[in-house]
Backbone bond lengths (Angstrom), bond angles and torsions (degrees), N, CA, C in turn:
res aa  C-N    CA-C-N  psi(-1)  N-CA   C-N-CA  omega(-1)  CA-C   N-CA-C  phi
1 X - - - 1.463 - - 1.520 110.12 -
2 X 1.427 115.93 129.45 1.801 111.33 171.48 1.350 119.56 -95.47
3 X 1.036 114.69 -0.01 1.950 127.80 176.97 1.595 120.75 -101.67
4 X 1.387 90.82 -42.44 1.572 119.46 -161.84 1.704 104.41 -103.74
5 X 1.701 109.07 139.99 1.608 113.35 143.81 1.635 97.16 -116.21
6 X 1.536 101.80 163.70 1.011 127.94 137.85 1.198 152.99 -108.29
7 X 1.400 158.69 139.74 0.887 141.39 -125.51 1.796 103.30 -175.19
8 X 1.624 116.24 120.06 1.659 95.35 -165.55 1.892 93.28 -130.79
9 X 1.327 108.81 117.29 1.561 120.79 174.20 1.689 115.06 -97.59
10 X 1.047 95.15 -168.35 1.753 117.31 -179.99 1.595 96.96 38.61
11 X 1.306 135.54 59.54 0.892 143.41 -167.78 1.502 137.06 35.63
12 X 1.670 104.16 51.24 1.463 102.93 170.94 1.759 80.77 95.29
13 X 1.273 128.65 -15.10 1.884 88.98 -174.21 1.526 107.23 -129.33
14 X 1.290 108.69 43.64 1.695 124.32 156.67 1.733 99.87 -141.28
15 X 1.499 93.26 120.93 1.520 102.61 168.55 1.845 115.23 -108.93
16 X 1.290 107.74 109.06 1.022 137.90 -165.58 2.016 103.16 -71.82
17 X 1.275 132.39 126.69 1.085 122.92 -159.25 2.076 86.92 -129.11
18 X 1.295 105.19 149.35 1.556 87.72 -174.99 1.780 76.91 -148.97
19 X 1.630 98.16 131.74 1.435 107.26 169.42 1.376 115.35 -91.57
20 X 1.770 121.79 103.37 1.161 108.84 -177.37 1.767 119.30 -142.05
21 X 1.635 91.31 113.02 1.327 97.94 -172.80 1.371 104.27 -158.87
22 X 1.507 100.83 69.08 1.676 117.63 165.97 1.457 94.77 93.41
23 X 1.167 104.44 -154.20 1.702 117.65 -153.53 1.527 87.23 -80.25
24 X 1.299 118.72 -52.39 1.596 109.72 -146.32 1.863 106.60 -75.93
25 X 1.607 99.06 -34.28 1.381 95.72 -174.33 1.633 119.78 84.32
26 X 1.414 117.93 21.46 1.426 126.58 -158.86 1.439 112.59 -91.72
27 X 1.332 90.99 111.52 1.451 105.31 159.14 1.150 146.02 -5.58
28 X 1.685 128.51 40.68 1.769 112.55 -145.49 1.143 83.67 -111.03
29 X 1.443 118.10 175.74 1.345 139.05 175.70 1.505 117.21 -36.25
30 X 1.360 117.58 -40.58 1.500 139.75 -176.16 1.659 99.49 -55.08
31 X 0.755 78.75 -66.06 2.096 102.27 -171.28 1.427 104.71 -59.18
32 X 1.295 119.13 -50.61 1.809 140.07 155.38 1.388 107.43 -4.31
33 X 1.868 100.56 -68.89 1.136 122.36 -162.82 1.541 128.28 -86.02
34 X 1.170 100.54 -36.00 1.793 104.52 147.13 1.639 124.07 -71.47
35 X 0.757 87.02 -18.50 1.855 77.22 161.24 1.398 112.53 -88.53
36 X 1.228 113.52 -56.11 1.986 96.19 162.20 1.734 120.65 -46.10
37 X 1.244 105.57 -15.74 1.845 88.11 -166.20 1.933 80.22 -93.30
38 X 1.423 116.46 -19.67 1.290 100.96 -164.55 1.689 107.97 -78.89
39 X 1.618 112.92 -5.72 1.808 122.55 -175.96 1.514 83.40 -90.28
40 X 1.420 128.22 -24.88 1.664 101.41 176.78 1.076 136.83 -81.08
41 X 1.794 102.67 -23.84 1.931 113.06 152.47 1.224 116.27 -36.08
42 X 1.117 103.23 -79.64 2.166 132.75 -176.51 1.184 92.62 -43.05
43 X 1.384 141.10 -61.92 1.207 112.19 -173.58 1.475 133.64 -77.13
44 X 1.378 122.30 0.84 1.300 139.53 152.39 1.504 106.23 -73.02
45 X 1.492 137.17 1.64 1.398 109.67 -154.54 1.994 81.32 -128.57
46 X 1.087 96.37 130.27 1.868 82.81 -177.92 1.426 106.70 -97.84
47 X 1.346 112.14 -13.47 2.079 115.99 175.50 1.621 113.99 -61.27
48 X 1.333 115.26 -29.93 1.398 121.35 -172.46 1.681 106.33 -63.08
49 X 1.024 90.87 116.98 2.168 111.25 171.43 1.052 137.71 -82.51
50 X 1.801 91.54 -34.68 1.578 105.07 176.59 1.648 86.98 -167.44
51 X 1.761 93.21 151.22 1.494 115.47 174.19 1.973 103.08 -101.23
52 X 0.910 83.10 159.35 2.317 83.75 -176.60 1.107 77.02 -114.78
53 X 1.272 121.89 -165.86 1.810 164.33 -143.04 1.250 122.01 150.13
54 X 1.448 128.93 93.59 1.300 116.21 172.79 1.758 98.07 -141.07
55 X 1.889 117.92 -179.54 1.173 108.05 -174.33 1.704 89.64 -122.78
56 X 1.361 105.42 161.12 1.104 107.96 166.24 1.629 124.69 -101.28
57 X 1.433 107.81 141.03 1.315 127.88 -161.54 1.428 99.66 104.26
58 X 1.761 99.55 -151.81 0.998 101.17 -172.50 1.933 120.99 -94.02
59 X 1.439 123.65 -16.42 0.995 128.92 151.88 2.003 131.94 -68.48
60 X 1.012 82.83 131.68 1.797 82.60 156.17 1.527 125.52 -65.28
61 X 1.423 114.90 -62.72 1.433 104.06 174.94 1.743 96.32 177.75
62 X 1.683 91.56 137.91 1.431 90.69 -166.11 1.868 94.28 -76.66
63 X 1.164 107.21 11.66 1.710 103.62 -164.62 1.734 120.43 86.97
64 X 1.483 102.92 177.22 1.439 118.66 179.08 1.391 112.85 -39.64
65 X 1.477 106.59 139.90 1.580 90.04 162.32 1.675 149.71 -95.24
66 X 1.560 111.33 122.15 1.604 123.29 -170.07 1.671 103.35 -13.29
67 X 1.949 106.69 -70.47 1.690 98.36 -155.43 1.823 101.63 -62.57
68 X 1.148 123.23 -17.68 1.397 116.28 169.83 1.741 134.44 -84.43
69 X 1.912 90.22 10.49 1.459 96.78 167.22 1.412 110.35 -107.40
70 X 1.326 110.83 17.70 1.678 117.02 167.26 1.574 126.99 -39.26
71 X 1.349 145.41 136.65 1.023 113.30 146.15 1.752 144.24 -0.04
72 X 1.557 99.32 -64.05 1.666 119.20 -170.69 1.445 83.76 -72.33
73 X 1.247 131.05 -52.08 1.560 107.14 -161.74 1.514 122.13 -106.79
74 X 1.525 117.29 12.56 1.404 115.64 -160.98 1.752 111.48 -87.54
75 X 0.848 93.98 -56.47 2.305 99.57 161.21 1.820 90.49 -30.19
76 X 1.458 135.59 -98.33 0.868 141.84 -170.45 1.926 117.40 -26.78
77 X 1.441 97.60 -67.01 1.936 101.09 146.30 1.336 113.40 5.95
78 X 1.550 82.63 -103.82 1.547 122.38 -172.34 1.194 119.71 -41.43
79 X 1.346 130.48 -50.75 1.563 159.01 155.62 2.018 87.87 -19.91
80 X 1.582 99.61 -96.20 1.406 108.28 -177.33 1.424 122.55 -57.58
81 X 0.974 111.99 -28.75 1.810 117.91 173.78 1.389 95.03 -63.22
82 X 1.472 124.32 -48.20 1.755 115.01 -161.35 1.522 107.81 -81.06
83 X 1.419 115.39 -20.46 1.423 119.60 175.85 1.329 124.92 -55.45
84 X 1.221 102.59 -24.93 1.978 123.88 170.94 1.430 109.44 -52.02
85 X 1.544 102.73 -61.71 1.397 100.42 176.15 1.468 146.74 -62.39
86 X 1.630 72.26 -20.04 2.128 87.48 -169.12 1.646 91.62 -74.54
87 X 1.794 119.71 -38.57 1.261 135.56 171.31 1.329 100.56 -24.92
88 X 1.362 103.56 -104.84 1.849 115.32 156.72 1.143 96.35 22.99
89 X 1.650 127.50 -101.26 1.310 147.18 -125.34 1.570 89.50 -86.58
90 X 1.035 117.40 -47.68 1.064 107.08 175.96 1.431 147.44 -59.98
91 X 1.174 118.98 -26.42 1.646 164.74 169.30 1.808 86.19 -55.79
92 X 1.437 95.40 -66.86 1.631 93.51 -164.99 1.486 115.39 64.07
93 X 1.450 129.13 17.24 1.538 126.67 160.00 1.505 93.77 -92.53
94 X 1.558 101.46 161.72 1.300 125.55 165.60 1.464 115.56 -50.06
95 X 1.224 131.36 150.91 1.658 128.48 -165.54 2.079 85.42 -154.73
96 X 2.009 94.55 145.96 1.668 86.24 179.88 1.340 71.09 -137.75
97 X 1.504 110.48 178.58 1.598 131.80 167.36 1.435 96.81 -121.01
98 X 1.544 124.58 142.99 1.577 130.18 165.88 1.561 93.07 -125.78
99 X 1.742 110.34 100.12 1.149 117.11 176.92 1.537 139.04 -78.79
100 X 1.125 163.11 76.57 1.265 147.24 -158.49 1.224 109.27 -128.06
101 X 1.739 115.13 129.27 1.342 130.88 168.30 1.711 106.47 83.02
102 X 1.185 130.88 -125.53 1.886 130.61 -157.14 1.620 87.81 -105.25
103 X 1.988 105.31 114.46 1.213 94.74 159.05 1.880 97.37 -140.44
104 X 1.391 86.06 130.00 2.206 103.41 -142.30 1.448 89.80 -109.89
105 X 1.209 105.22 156.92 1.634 105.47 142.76 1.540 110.43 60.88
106 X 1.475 102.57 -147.36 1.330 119.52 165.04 1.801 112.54 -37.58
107 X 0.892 109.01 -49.47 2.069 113.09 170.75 0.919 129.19 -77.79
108 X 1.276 120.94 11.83 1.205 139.83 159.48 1.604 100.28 -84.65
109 X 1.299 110.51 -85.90 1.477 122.20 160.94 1.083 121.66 -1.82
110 X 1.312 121.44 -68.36 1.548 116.72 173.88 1.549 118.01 -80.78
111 X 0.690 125.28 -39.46 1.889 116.25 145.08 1.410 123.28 -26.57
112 X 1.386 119.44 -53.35 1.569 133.91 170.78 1.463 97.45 -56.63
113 X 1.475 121.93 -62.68 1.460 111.80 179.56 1.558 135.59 -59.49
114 X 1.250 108.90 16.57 1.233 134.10 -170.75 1.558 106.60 -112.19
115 X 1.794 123.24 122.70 1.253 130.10 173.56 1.902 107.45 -36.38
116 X 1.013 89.23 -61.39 1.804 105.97 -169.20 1.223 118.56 -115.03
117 X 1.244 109.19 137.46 1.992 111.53 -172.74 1.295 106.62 -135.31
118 X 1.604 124.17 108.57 1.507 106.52 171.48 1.504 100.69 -111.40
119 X 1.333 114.04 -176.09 1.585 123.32 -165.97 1.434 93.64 -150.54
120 X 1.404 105.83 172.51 1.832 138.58 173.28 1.480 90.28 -105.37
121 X 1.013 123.23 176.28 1.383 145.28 153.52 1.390 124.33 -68.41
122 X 1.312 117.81 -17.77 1.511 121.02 168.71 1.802 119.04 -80.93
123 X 1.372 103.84 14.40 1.533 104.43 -161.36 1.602 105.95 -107.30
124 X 1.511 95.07 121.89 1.493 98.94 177.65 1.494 113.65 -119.37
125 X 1.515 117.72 121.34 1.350 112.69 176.43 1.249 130.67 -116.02
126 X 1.521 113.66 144.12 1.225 110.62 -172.64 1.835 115.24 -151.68
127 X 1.280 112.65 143.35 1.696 111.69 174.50 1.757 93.36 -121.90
128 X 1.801 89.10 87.77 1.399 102.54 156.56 1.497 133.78 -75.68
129 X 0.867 109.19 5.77 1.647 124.77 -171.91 1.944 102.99 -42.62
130 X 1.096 116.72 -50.79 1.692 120.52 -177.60 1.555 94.42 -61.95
131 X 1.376 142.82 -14.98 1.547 131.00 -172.74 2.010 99.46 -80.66
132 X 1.458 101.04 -33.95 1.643 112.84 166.24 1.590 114.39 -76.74
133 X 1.174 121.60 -4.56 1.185 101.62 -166.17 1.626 129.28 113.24
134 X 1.131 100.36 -33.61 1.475 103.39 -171.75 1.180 118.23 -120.36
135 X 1.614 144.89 -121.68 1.425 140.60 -176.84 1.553 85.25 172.46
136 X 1.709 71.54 157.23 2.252 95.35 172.19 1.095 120.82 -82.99
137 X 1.362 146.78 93.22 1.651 113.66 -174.25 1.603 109.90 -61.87
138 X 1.205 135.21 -53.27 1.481 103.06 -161.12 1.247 112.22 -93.74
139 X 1.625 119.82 26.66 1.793 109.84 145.22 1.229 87.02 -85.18
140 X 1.369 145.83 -58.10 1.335 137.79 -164.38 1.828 110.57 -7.83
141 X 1.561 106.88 -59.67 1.243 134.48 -163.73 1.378 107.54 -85.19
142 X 1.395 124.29 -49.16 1.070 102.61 -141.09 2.474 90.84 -123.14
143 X 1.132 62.67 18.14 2.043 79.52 161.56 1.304 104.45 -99.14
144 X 0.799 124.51 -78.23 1.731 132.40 169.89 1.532 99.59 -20.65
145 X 1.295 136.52 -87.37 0.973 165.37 172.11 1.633 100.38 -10.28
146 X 1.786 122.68 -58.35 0.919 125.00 -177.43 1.564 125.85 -94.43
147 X 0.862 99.99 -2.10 1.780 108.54 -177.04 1.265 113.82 -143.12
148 X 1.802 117.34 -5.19 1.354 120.52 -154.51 1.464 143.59 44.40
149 X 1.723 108.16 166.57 1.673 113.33 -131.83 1.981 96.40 -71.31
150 X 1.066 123.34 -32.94 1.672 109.66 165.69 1.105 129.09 -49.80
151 X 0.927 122.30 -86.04 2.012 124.34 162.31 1.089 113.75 -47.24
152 X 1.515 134.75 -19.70 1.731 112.72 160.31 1.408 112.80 -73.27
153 X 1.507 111.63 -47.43 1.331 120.13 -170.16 2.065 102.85 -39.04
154 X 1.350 92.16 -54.84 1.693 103.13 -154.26 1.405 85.12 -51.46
155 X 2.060 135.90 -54.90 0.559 134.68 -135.91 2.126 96.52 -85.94
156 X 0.738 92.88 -46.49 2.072 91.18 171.69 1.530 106.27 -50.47
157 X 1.589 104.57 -55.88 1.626 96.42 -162.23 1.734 113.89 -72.22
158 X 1.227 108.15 -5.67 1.670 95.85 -166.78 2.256 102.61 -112.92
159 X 1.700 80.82 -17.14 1.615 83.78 -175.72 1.513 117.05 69.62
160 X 1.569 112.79 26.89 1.510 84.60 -165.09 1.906 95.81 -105.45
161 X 1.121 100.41 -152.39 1.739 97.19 -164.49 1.830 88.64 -103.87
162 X 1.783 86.19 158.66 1.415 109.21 -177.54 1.853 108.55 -103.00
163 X 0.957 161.12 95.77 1.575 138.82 178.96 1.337 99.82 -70.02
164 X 1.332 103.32 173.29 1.604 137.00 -179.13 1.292 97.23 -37.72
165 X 1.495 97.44 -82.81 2.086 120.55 -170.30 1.475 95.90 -31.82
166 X 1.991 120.35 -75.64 1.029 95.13 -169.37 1.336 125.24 -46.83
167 X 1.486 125.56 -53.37 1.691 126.30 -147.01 1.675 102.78 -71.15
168 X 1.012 103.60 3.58 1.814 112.49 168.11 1.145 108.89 -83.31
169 X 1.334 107.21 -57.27 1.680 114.65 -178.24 1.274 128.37 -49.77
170 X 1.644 112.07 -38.46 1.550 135.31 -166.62 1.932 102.67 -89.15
171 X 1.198 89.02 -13.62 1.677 101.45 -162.83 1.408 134.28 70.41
172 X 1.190 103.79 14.59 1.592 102.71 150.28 1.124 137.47 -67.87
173 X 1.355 130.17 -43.22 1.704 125.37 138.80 1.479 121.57 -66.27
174 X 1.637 99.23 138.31 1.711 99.94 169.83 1.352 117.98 -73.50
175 X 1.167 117.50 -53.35 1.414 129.82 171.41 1.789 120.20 -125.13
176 X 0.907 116.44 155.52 1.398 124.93 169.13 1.102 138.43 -125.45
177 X 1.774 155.21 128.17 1.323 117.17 -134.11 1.337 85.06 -160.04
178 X 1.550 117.26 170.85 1.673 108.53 -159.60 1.053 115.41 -77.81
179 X 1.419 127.19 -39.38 1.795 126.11 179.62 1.868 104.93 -153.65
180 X 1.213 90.25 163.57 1.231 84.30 -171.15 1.026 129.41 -57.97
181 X 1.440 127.87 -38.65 1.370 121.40 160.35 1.469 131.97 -18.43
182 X 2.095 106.69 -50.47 1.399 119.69 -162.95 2.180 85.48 -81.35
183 X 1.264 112.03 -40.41 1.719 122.20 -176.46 1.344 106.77 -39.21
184 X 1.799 119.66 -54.87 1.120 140.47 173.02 1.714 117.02 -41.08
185 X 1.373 95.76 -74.27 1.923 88.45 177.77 1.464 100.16 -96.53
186 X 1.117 129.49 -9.10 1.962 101.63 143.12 1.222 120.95 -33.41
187 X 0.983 118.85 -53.65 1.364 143.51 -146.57 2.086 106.81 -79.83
188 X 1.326 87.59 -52.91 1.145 114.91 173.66 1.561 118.44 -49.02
189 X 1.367 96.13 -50.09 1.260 92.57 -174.14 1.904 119.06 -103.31
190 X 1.529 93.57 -16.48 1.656 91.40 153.70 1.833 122.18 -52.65
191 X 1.381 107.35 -44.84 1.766 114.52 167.46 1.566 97.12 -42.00
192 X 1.120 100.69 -78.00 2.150 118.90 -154.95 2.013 80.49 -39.50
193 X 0.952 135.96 -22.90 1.660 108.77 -149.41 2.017 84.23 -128.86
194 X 0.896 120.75 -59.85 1.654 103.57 172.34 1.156 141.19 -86.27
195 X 1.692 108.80 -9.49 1.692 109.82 172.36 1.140 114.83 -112.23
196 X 1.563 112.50 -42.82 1.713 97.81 -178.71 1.308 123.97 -75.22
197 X 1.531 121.12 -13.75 1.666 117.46 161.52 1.593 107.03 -35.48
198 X 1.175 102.86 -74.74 1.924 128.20 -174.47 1.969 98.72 -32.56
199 X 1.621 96.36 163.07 1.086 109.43 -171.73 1.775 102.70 -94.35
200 X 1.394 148.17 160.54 1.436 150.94 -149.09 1.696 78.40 -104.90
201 X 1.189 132.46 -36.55 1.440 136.71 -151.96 1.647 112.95 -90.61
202 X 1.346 98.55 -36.39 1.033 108.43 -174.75 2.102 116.84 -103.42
203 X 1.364 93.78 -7.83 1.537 104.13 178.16 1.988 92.95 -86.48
204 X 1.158 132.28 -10.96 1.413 109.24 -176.67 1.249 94.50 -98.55
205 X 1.235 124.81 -51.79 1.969 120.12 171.50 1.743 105.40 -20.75
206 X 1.533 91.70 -52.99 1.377 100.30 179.44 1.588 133.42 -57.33
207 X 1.605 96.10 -27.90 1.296 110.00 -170.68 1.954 100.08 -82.39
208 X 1.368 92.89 -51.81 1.638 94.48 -172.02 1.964 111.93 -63.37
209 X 1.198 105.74 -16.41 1.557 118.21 175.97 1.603 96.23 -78.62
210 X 0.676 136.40 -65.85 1.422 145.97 -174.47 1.913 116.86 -42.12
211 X 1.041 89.74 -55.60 1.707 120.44 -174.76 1.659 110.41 -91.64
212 X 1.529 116.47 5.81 1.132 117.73 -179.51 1.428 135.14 -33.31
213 X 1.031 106.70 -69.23 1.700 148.65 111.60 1.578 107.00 36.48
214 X 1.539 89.37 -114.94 1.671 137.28 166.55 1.694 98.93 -38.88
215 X 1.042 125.33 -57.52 1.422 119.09 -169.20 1.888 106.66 -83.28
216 X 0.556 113.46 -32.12 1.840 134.55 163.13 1.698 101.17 -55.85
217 X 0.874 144.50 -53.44 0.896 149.01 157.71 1.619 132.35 -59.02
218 X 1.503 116.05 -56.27 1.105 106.39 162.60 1.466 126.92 -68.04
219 X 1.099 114.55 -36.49 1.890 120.72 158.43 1.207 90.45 -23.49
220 X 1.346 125.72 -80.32 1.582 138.93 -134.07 1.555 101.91 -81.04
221 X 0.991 125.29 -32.10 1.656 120.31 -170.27 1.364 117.12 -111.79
222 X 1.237 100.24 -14.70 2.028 97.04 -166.57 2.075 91.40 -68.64
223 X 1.562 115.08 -63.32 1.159 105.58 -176.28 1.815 129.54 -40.45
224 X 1.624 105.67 -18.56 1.271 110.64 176.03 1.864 96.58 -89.29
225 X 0.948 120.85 -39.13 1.501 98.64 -165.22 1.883 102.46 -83.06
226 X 1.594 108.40 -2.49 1.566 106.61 157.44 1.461 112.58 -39.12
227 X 1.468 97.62 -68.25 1.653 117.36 -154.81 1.320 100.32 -65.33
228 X 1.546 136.39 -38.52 0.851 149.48 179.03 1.787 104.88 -52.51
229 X 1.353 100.18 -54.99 1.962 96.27 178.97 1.478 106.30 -65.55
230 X 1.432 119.13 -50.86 1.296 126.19 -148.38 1.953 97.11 -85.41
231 X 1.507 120.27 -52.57 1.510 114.02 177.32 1.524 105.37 -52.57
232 X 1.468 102.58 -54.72 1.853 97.59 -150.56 1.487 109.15 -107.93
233 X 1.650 130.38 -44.06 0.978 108.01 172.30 1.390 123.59 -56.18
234 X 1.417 118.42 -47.06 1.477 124.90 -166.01 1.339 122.45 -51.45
235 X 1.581 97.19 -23.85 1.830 117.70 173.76 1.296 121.68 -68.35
236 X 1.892 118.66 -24.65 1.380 125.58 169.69 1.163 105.70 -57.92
237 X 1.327 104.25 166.53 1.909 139.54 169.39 1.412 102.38 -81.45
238 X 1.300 131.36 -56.76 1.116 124.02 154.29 1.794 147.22 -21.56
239 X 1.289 98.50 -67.35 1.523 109.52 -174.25 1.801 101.62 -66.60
240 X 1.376 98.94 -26.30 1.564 104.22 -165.21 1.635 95.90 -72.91
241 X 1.060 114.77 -41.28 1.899 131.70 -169.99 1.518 100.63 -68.24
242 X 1.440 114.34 -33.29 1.416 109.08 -164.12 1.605 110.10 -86.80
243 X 1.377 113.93 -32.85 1.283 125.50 152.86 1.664 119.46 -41.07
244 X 1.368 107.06 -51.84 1.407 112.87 -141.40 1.540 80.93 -79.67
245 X 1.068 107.81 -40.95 1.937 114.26 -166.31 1.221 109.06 -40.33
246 X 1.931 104.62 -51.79 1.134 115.57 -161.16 1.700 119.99 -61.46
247 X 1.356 86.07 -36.15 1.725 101.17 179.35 1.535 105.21 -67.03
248 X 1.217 129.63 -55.81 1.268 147.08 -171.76 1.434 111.82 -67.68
249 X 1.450 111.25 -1.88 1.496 107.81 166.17 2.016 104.24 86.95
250 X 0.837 134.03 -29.00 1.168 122.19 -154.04 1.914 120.06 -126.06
251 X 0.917 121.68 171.57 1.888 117.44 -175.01 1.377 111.07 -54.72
252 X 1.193 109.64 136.77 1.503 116.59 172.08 1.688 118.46 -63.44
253 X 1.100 147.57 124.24 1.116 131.65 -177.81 1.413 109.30 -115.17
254 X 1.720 121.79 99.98 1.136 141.88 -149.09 1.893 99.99 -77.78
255 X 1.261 108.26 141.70 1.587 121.99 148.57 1.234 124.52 -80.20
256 X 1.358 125.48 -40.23 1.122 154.83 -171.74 2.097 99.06 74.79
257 X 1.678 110.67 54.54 1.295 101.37 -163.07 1.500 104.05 -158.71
């Protein structure tokens, strides 16, 4: 893998997923695609209990990547970016996030798609996507979903960042812990005492009972708020400007059109 490690603890039945490709950890198509070949292992493997998520260094992930939310490449994006999730749901094993430092955008996202999310104190999150112009669809969905439609809303429409303290408070993090080190065998040892007791067979029954809901829903809407980015936003003067800015270094200068 050139994006991805793997990494398998508690004896072979937590597969540990580590996003690593430089500081930011960004999401591109490359990285996309080893994580799908890595839902086709796991789902051949019936011992696996729980999947991890974490980034290497000191960030989680600066998110998706900008030049691949272009026009020319964003349908294509979106396509493989959304395939993660349906993955997810599909998988039906347990999934955690181990957050530390900038997890943006797209890394946010897959954190959200994750049963359980803990953090360090260095972790700031945010789905800035409206500062470019555009929006996330499946935070769209699945923010709301977890904290509900007030405090997601504020948090989509303004883009601004979440810290640790708060996303504890609001309940988007389960726990939060001082650095990664302490995040790490926190973490560690929350598994050893609530997941690996449990049966691998009986924790996805569990998972799809649980997520009834939530996964019922995102099935059903993420492909509409596709068409929605890719038909109509992508067609504005806007979304295209807010992109282009970003790449180009400099202020967006809005039409409002």
């Amino acid at each position: 893998m050139e994006k991805l490690k793997l990494e398998y603890s508690h004896k072979g039945e937590v597969a540990n997923v580590i996003l690593a490709d430089g500081k930011g950890n960004v999401l591109d198509n490359i990285m996309m695609l080893e994580i799908l070949d890595l839902f086709t292992q796991f789902r051949e493997n019936k011992d696996i209990k729980l999947i991890t998520f974490q980034g290497e260094g000191k960030h989680f992930s600066f998110g998706a990547s900008v030049p691949e939310h272009t026009k020319e490449f964003a349908e294509m994006m979106l396509k493989t970016f959304h395939k993660i999730f349906f993955g997810i749901i599909d998988l039906g094993i347990p999934t955690l996030a181990k957050i530390s430092g900038q997890c943006l955008g797209g890394g946010m996202e897959l954190a959200l798609a994750c049963n359980f999310m803990f953090a360090d104190k260095t972790a700031v999150l945010a789905q800035p996507e409206i500062v470019l112009g555009v929006f996330p669809p499946p935070a769209s969905i699945m923010l709301p979903l977890k904290i509900g439609n007030a405090r997601a809303e504020e948090i989509l429409l303004t883009g601004r960042n979440v810290n640790a303290a708060e996303g504890e408070r609001i309940g988007l993090l389960n726990k939060v812990f001082d650095d990664k080190e302490d995040l790490n065998s926190g973490v560690d040892e929350w598994i050893s005492k609530n997941i690996v007791p449990k049966s691998a067979s009986s924790l996805k029954y569990a998972v799809r009972a649980s997520r009834v809901t939530f996964n019922y829903i995102v099935g059903n809407k993420l492909p509409f708020l596709e068409q929605l980015y890719v038909r109509q936003l992508m067609e504005t003067k806007d979304a295209n400007e807010g992109i282009n800015s970003f790449l180009e270094k400099r202020k967006p200068s809005w039409e409002n059109s």
